[in-house]
Structures are given as C-alpha cells and as structure tokens.
TORBAKE-721178 format. One record per residue (C-alpha): residue in one letter; x, y, z. Coordinates in steps of 0.05 Angstrom, whole numbers, plus 5000, padded with zeros to 4 digits. Layout:
N
AXYZ ...
END
This chain:
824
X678470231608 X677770081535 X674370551486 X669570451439 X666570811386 X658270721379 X654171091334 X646671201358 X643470961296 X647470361294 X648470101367 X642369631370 X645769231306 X653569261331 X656168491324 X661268171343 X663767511316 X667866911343 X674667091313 X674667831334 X671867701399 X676967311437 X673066591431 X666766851454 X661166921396 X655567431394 X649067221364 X645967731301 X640268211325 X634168101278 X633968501230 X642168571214 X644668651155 X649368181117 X655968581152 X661368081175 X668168411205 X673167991242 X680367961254 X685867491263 X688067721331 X685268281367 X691268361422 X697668371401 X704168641422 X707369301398 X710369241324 X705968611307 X700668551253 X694568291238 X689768061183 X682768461185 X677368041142 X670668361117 X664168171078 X658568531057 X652568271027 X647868801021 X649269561017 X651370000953 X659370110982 X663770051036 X669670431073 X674470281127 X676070861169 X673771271112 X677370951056 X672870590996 X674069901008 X671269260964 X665368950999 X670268441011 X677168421026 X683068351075 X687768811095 X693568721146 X694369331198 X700169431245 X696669941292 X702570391340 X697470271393 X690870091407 X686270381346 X679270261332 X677970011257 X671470231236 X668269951166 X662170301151 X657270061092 X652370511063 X644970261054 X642270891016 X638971341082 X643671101123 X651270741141 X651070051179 X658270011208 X661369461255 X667769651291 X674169231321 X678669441376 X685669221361 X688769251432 X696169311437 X698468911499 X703569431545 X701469991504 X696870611528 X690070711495 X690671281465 X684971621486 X685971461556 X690971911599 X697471891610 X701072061670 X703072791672 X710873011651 X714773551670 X710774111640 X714774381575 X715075041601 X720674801650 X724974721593 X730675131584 X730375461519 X726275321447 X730074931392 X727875041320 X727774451291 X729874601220 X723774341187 X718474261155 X722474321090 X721474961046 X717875551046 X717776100993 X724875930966 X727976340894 X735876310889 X741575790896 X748375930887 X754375550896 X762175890919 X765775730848 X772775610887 X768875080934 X762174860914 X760574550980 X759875251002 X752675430972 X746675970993 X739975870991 X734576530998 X727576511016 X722477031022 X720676781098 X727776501124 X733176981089 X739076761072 X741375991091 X747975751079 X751575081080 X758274831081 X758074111068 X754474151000 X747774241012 X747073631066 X745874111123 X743674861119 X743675391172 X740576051174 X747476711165 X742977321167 X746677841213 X744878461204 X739378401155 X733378731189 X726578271199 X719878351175 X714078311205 X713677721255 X722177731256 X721177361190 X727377531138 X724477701068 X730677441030 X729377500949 X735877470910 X743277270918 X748777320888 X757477140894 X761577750873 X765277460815 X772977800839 X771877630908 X768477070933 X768577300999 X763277900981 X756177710970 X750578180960 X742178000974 X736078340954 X729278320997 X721978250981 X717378810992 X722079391030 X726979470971 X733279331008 X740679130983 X744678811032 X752678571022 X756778201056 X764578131058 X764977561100 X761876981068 X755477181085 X756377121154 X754677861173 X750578481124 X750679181118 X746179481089 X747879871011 X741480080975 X741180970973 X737981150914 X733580580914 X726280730928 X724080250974 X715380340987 X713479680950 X718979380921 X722578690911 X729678640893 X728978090842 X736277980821 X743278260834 X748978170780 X755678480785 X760178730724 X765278250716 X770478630685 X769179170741 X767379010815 X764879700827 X759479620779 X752779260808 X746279200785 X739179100810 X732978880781 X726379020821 X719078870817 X715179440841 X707779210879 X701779300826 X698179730880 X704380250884 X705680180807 X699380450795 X699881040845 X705681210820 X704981220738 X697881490754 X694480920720 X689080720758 X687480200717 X693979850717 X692179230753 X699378840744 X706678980766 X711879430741 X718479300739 X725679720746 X733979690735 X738080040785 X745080060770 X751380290809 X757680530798 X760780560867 X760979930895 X753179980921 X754280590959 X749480960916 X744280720852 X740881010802 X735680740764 X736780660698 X730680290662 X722980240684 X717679860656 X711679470656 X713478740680 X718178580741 X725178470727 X728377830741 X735077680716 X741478120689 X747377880655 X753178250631 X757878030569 X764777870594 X767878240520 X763778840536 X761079120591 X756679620563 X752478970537 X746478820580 X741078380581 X734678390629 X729177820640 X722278080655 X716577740686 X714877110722 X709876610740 X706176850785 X706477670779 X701177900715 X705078480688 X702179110689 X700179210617 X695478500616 X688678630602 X683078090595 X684178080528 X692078050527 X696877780570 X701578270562 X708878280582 X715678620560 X720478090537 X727578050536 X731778790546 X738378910519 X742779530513 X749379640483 X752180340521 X750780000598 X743380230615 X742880910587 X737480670522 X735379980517 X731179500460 X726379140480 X726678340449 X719578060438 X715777680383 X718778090323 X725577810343 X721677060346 X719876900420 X712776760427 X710876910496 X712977510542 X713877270612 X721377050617 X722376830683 X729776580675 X735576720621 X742476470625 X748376650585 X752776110557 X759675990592 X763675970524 X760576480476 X756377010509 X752677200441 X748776510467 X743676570513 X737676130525 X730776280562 X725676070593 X717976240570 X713276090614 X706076170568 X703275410570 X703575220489 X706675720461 X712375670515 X718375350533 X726175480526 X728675950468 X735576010445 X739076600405 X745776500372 X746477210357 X746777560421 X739277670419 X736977890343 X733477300332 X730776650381 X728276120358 X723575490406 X726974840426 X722174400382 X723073720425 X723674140480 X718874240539 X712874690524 X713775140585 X719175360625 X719775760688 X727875560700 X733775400659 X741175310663 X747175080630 X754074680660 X758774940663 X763574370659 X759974120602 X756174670563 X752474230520 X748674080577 X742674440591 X736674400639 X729074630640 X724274670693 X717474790702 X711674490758 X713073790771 X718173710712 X725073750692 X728173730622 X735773580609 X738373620541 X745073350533 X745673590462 X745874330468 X736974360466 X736573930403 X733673310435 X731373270508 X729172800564 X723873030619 X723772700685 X718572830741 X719973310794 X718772980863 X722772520918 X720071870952 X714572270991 X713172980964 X713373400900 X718274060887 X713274600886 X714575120827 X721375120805 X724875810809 X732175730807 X737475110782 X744475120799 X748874510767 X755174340802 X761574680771 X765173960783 X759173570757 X754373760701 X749173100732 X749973460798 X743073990792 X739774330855 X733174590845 X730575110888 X722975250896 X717675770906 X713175320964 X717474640957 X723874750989 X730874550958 X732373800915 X738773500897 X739272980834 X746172640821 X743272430758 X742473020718 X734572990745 X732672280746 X731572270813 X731772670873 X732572670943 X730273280990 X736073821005 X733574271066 X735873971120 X736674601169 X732475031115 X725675251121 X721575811107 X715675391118 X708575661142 X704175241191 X696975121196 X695674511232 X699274141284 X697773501318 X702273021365 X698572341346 X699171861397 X702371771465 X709871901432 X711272601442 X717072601391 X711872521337 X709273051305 X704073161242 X704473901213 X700774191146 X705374661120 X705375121061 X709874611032 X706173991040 X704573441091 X710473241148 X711372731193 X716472711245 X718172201295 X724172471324 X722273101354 X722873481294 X729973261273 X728172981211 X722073111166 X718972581120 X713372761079 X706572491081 X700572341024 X696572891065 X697173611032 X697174191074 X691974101127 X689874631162 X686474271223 X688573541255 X684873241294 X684872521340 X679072071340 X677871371369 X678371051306 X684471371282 X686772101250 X682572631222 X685673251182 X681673901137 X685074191084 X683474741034 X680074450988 X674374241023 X675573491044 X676373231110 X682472571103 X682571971149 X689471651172 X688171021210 X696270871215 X698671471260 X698771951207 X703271561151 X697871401102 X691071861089 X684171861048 X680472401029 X672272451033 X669873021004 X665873551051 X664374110998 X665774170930 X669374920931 X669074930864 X661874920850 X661075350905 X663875850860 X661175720798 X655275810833 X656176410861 X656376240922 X663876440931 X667276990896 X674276810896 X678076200911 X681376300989 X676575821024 X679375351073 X676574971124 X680375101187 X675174881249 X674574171258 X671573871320 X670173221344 X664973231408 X668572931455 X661772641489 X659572301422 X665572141370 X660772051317 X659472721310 X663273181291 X662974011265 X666574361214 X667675141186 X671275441135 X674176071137 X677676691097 X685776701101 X686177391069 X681477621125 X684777261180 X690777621165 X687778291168 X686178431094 X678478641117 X676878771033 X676078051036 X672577951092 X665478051074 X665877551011 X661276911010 X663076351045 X660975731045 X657875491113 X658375041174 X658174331164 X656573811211 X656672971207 X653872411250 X657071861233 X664771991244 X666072411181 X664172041135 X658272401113 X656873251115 X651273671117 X650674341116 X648674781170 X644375241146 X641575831171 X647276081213 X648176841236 X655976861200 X653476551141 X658876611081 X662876911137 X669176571170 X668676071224 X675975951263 X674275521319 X668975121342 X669574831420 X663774221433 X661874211510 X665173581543 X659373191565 X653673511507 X655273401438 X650273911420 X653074591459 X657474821421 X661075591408 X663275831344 X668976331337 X668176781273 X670477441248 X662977761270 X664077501350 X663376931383 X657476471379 X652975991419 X648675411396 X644774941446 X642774441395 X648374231345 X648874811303 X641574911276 X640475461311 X645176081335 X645476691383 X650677181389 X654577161462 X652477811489 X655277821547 X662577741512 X661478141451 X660078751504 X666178631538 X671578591475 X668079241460 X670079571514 X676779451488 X680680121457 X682879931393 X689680131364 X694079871299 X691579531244 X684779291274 X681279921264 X679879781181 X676279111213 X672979481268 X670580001218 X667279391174 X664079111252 X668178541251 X669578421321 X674177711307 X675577201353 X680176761331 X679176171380 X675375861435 X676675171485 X673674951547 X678074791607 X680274091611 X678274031683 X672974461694 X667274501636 X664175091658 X670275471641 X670975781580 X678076161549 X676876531482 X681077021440 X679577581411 X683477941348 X684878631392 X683978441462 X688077771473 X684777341523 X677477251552 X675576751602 X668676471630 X667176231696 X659476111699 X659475741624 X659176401585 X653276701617 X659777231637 X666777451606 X671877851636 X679177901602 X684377511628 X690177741583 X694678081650 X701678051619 X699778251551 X698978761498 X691579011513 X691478931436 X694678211434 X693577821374 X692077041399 X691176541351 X690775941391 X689475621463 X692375061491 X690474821551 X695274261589 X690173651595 X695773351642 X697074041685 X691274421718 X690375241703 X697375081658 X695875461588 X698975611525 X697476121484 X699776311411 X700477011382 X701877201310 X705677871331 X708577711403 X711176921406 X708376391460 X705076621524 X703676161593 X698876231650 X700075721705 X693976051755 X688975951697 X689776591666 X689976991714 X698077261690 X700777141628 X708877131614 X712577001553 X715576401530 X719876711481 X727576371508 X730676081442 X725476221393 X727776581343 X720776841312 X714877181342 X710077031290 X706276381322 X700976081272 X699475441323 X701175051380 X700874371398 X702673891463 X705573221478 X698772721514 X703872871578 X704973531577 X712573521568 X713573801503 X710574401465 X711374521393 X710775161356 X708475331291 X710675901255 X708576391196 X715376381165 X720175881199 X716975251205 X716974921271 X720274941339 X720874501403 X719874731475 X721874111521 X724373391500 X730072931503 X736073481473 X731874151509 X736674531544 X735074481606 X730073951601 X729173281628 
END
C-alpha cells in the first residue's frame, strides 16, 4: 500500500501530469491554479536519482518540503526510500500544493511496517557509542615524554584519555566519585612536572581534588582543607622546583558566595587559591576574591613568584553591577601566596575577565593573556613579569584562550567563538582562521594545547563543541573525540527502515550516524529538541522557535519559523530567554496537521523559581508545518507543554502533558479540560525528594503521554513523582502501572514497541531504562552495560531490534544491533 499525503483544502485540485504519472495523464479540475510538478522517473531503484521539475504561474512563493524554492526550477533528489515531495505555493489565505511519490523499487515505504526483530531488550548488554562529540569540555594536556599520550576533562564525562594522539579517546575515571545521574564533573587537569606518571584533577561544583599515580588510570581522592559546598576546582598547577607544593584555584557558586561574605546583593561569583605544602594531603587557602580563579603559574627561577588568572566567559564576577562589569585582573605575589597585587588597568590591561594566561617557555618574566571584553579585548603581553601589558594591535579583539609552542616560542595562538589567531611573529602580526570542520563549528574555545614536537600541531578543547585537531597551525580542522563525549540529548529519531541510523540534537550540535553510533558526522540541523517522521520527509523543533524540514533522511534541513522568541520577550510576553519547543506531533490520522508546545528547561529540571514565568503557547498547523497559529486560550498558558499524544484515527483528540497535569482537548486544541480522573490519582501519590518545592508551587508535572500502538483506547503517561500511569477505557480512568519502580520514579519518556505488543520502554532521568513486556503491568531495569542512569530520551529501530539511549551527560548508547553482546 502506497502512502499519500492529502491536505483537505487542497484534495479537490491535486493533479497529476503525464511525466510523474507513469504514462497516464490526469486532466486539470476547473478552477486550478497554474501549479505544474512532474518528475523524470517516479520508480527507481535504491541509490538512483531523479530530476523533479516545477512551474508556478500564479501565487506570491513557493517551497518544497518546506524549503523556499523559485517558482521554477529543478532539482535532482536521490530519496533512501520511498519519500513524498511536497511543493506547496502560497496564494495569500491559503497554500495550493501538488505532491509526487518517488517509489523506490525493493525498498519498504517507510511509513508502512516492517516485520518485527528480535526485540532489543534480548540483547546482551548496552554499548555506549562514544558519540555525539563533546559536551561541556575545559582542559587538554599532552604527556611531555610522549605526546600521543593526552587527557581531555569535561564537566559531564570526567577525565578521557588517549594513547594514540588524540585519534581515539576513552573514558580513565576510577575512583573519582559521580554526580548526579553517575555523570563525572571533571573541571581541570594537570601532568605533575617531576613525574609524569602523577596527575592531579579538579571537579565542578563539590570542590574535589583527585590524583593519580598511575597515568590516570585510577584516583584517590586529596582535597582536606578545601571547602567543598559550591565550589569548582578551576585549575591545578604544581611547583616545579618542588613536587610537594600544589596549587588550586576555585570558583565558588554566586549563590554560596553571597551567603558566605554576607552580601546579599552580590549577584556574581567569587573566587579562591588553595595552596599545599604536603603533596595534597592537606590545603590551605591562601587568597579569596571576587572573580573565579582560573589559571596559576609558577616562575621556574623562583618559586615564591605567582601569578593567578581570574574570570571567564561565562561566570559575571561578583563585584559587576549594571553599571560596571567588574572583575579582578591578573594576581601576582612574590613570598608564595601569603600577600598578593592585584594587576588591572593601572598596569595597562583594559578589561578584567582573563580567562587564560600562559607563561613563556624561555623567559618567565613573559607572559601573555587573554581578555575576553569584546573591543577593548584581546591578547596582552608583559615583558616585565607583569608591571606593565600592553594589547596586540593586529591582534584579535577578544580572546578567551591562548598558548605558546613550545618548540618554537615565537609562535603563539588566540581563540575566541568561531576563531582562531596564530601569530608566527611573537603577537606582532597575526592571521585568524575560522573555527569549524566540514560539518560543525567548535563551540567556545576554553583550552589550546600545541604539540611539543610540532608548533602547527594545535588541539582545541571546547566548552559545548567537543575537541579539534589542526595540522596547520589552525587552517583547518578535523573533529578529535572519537570515544569522547560529554554530550547532552534532547531529541532522538531512527529515520527510516535502517536501524543503524540515528538523528540526535545534542548540546553540541546536530549528528547523524549511520553505523549504529560508531561514527558521528554532523548535520546543518542545530540542536533539536524533538524529531519527528512525516510522509513527506523529516521534521525536527529546536530552541529557537522554528520547526526544520529534511526531505533527504536527515542530511540536509530548512528552517520555517513557528514563533519569533525574541519578540516574545521584548514584548513581555517572556521574561527570560529558556524557551524551547520540545512537543511536536504529527496526527497520525491526518499528516497535515500537526501540534506543537514549548516548554521551560530550568523547570523541567526541577528549578520550580522558573516555573511560573510566561511562556509562549501551543501552536498548531494544517498544512504540514508549513504554517503556525497559535492556540490560544489554553488552561497552561505561558506554562510548559512536554508532550502532546494525537488519537490514532481523530486528528482532533489530543492530550497535553504540562507541568500543571495532564490535559484533554476533543477539538484540536481550542478548547481544554483538566483530566480529573488522573490528576486525583498522581495525588494520591506521597511525595518525597526534590518534588516537594514543585508540589508546594501545585505543579503536579507530567512529563509525557502516548497511546498504545495496538490498542487506541489505551493510554500510558508519566508523571514527575509517581512514574507510570496507564488508561484502559481512553482516560475516562488512571491507575499507576509503575510495579518495579521507585513510587517516586522520574520518567521522561515512553516508548512503546510498534513491532511487539504490551513491549515498553521507559526512560528515567535518575534510574536508567525500564521495560514492561505485559503492558505495564511489571517494570524491570534495563541497566546491563550502561554506564549512566541519567536517561534524557529513547528511541527504536521501525523493527524493534535496537534501542538507543540518550543521556544527560554521556551522549548516546546502543541496546541491540549487529556488535550487541549477545545480540543477533
């Protein structure tokens, strides 16, 4: 059975002509417009092409599959199956559109189904797949006796190591202890300079110093004296003329700097040096301050000389005031930490925030830095151990990263967003060079290490982008992360009938991979936070308010704009900027219409002070997506909408799953009622943990809601304290169906098996992957092999046989597949 997509308004004036209808010609209704749409060949074989042909006559603009289009052209398409090509032309009230089927000869329809697999929950164990690239990366160092030893941290992943130069990485953190969600909060690194073996690593947030004396490969923990409540360890330098002398810089969180310097109105973050004398057994802190502190270096000729960055890009220090940005500077002391002086615009740098400083190689009274203030910013050099510093003229105007080779110290590098500089001339004269590989930008620069044996060789690390490599002193680059990823998902999607492709939006960008996971390509799409298969192709949200359309499997995308965030707060209608859409729906009765709802990440994640700020609303469209309105009127108004489920066979019952309960509307979203009957029943529900500030507020959140594949009037929903709820008479009734699990399991998604009956998945952000295989009835963990627990999304191959899971801090795993243990 072929499938087609029809739009109501349109049907009576579909048309079909000779060359895209297999020889047989279709006369014009009356009344047509001038819309011609044919095609070379409509059946052809997999991995052949064909030319698509339009003309429009009348009309003020055209798109295919969402994409502006001429209102005449050609394009040739190489559809991975059969796909629907849509071109719509807009006539002012309304969009005339005329659609071909390109039908791939041996190859499924994609919306048809597929014979069922074995079910990926017979797989042996969960493989992480090493990927999406990136995550919330900050150092990069490389072992000085053999450089193809290197360390990579993240605040998600820990510490990653590799052995063959940065081609392959691997997660070494042994006896660090997780975070929330058994994610590894990793800040700082660094190689003890008289023993290679010894490396020592900071953490975000819990104020932890960990070293190792085995190449990283196991950590104890070394941090007494160091307060811990709301503290990152920023950097970690050790004395090289004494390997029993280490030191720590810190940030301290704004929140606890206020508490405890009893300023209230301190709204920024404070900063601190810990020193130790012993080897890290025990620390003392020896300076304190209003900006975090970054990084330490030590002169070589003395060790009583010190010098401290402060600040960075995206931490306001705790002195800025809305008239000021405030900052420290640069400190430096001369008797090892006991009194320090503070290095700011009288000694001739114009901006405060110093994210990076590095001391030359040859003559330590050099030092450049990095100033990160746009304009009056960039990289600063002193000749005089610090008296005076003076701007780079031809240099970059901002900087948030240098470095110098040391092979060749004339060579220096800068880095900021989407830039490098490199300066082959000691900072007189410089070259900048953009930032990015074939398929994906860096993300914010936040650390550069340059090959000992090769001062072209530079890897950049990156806060959100992952780690590059240029062998061309920053020409170009090519993606190093192979293995490494700190990455955060939001939405999944396995395109077609090939269950080794996946689609994820990640923290880091747009992926695409079609090997299982293996390898990880990135795609035009940002971060999406919903995917979604149509007829005519690929549909994907992101957070900015646009819905993108991928009629290629997911390799190329357009955007089409749903709601313009920012006028919805100039307007007032939002009050801060964390709006993302995050339900899109397609009705699977009708796939011209489709829903979509935006919602609050802050609140999601439990921050309930931002849970009550205006949203913007529910948005519907009738003619595939490419037109919105807005829903108005709805009970969660300015509120956040997670999931919408559209009834099988009604394109107009639909439930909405917000942070106020789950919703009902019989007639496509214009009008709402509460569920009653399930709203009583999560109530019933004791709550314990962190729920209570939401409960306290009346947010009773339910986080998703499907119908059951093979039996509409079956309903599964989740609920943020009382894991799963189930239906039976088509939520006239709800009784929970979460046997198995936490009473106060947090689900995030359900996936039902389309290919298995009363097989389901579930997804929860403290507790991993649960199954049901008796329709909910039991729930056990799926937890063998996967490494995390904190589950963001799930998503399933069209037969069942493989499972992917995306994580809050470790990108994403496999369950089931060609290399599964224990698989097929």
């Amino acid at each position: 059975m072929k499938t087609r997509l029809y739009h109501t308004m349109i049907s009576a004036t579909l048309i079909c002509f000779l060359a895209a209808c297999g020889g047989q010609a279709t006369e014009q209704p009356a009344g047509a417009t001038g819309i011609i749409f044919t095609a070379d060949q409509t059946t052809l074989k997999p991995g052949e092409c064909t030319l698509l042909h339009w003309e429009v006559t009348e009309g003020f603009g055209a798109t295919l599959n969402g994409e502006p289009v001429p209102k005449a052209g050609e394009r040739q398409v190489c559809p991975p199956e059969t796909l629907i090509y849509e071109l719509a032309v807009d006539m002012g009230t309304r969009f005339d559109t005329r659609t071909l089927e390109i039908t791939i000869s041996g190859g499924a329809n994609p919306t048809e189904p597929v014979a069922p697999g074995q079910p990926a929950y017979q797989a042996g164990s969960w493989l992480a797949t090493g990927g999406p690239p990136g995550g919330l990366g900050y150092d990069i160092r490389m072992r000085p006796d053999n450089p193809e030893v290197m360390f990579v941290t993240d605040a998600h992943a820990g510490v990653n190591k590799s052995i063959d130069g940065g081609q392959t990485w691997f997660p070494s953190n042994a006896g660090i202890l997780p975070g929330i969600g058994n994610d590894v909060p990793i800040f700082c690194l660094t190689i003890d300079p008289h023993d290679y073996d010894v490396i020592w690593a900071g953490t975000q947030l819990t104020g932890h110093v960990y070293r190792s004396s085995d190449n990283g490969d196991n950590w104890t923990e070394m941090d007494n004296g160091i307060t811990e409540a709301g503290r990152s360890i920023r950097g970690i330098t050790i004395d090289p003329n004494d390997p029993r002398v280490v030191y720590a810089a810190s940030e301290v969180d704004a929140v606890v700097w206020a508490a405890e310097t009893h300023l209230p109105d301190a709204h920024g973050y404070g900063g601190e040096v810990f020193k130790s004398s012993d080897g890290g057994q025990n620390w003392v802190r020896i300076w304190s301050g209003e900006n975090i502190a970054r990084y330490i270096w030590v002169d070589p000729r003395d060790s009583n000389r010190l010098y401290v960055s402060t600040g960075i890009f995206d931490r306001a220090p705790a002195n800025q005031t809305p008239e000021a940005l405030g900052g420290v500077g640069i400190l430096r002391s001369k008797d090892g930490g006991q009194s320090w002086t503070v290095l700011n615009e009288s000694n001739g740098l114009s901006g405060l925030t110093i994210p990076s400083l590095f001391m030359h190689p040859q003559n330590p009274d050099i030092l450049i830095a990095a100033v990160s203030n746009f304009g009056i910013g960039g990289v600063f050099v002193t000749y005089d151990g610090g008296d005076s510093w003076t701007r780079m003229q031809d240099g970059p105007t901002a900087s948030d990263a240098v470095e110098i080779a040391l092979s060749d110290p004339d060579i220096w590098y800068s880095a900021t967003e989407g830039t490098i500089s490199r300066s082959d001339d000691a900072g007189w004269t410089w070259q900048t060079f953009d930032l990015a590989t074939q398929d994906r930008t860096a993300g914010m620069p936040i650390d550069l290490q340059v090959d000992p044996r090769d001062p072209y060789r530079i890897f950049d690390n990156n806060y959100g982008g992952g780690n590059f490599l240029s062998t061309d002193g920053g020409q170009s680059w090519v993606d190093a992360s192979k293995g490494y990823t700190g990455a955060t998902i939001a939405g999944m999607l396995v395109p077609s009938n090939d269950a080794q492709t996946i689609l994820v939006g990640a923290n880091t960008g747009g992926f695409r991979s079609t090997d299982g996971g293996e390898n990880w390509p990135g795609t035009s799409l940002p971060s999406a936070t919903q995917l979604l298969r149509t007829p005519t192709g690929l549909m994907a949200s992101d957070g900015g308010g646009g819905v993108w359309h991928s009629q290629d499997d997911g390799v190329t995308w357009t955007r089409t704009r749903v709601v313009d965030l920012m006028a919805e707060l100039e307007a007032g209608r939002m009050t801060n900027d964390v709006a993302s859409m995050r339900a899109l729906t397609m009705a699977p009765s009708d796939p011209s219409v489709l829903y979509a709802g935006f919602h609050n990440a802050p609140c999601v994640d439990g921050l309930a002070a931002y849970c009550l700020d205006p949203m913007p609303n529910m948005y519907r469209s009738s003619d595939g997506g490419h037109t919105w309105q807005e829903i108005s009127g709805t009970p969660f108004d300015h509120q956040a909408v997670l999931s919408i489920a559209v009834h099988p066979e009604n394109s107009q019952l639909l439930y909405a799953a917000s942070i106020t309960g789950l919703y009902r509307s019989a007639d496509g979203g214009d009008s709402w009622s509460l569920v009653e009957s399930f709203d009583q029943a999560t109530r019933q529900v004791p709550i314990v943990g962190n729920d209570k500030s939401m409960v306290e507020l009346n947010l009773w959140v339910v986080t998703d809601v499907v119908f059951d594949p093979f039996d509409s009037h079956i309903i599964y929903a989740a609920s943020q304290h009382g894991g799963i709820w189930r239906s039976r008479d088509g939520g006239q009734s709800w009784t929970q169906a979460a046997a198995g699990m936490d009473p106060n399991e947090l689900i995030v998604k359900i996936l039902p098996d389309p290919s298995h009956p009363n097989l389901i998945y579930a997804a929860s952000h403290l507790s991993g992957v649960f199954v049901t295989l008796d329709g909910g009835e039991t729930w056990q963990s799926l937890n063998n092999g996967l490494a995390v627990r904190n589950i963001t999304n799930l998503a399933l191959s069209a037969d069942g046989s493989v499972l992917y899971a995306g994580t809050g801090a470790s990108g994403v795993f496999r369950l089931g597949g060609p290399s599964a243990a224990g698989g097929p």
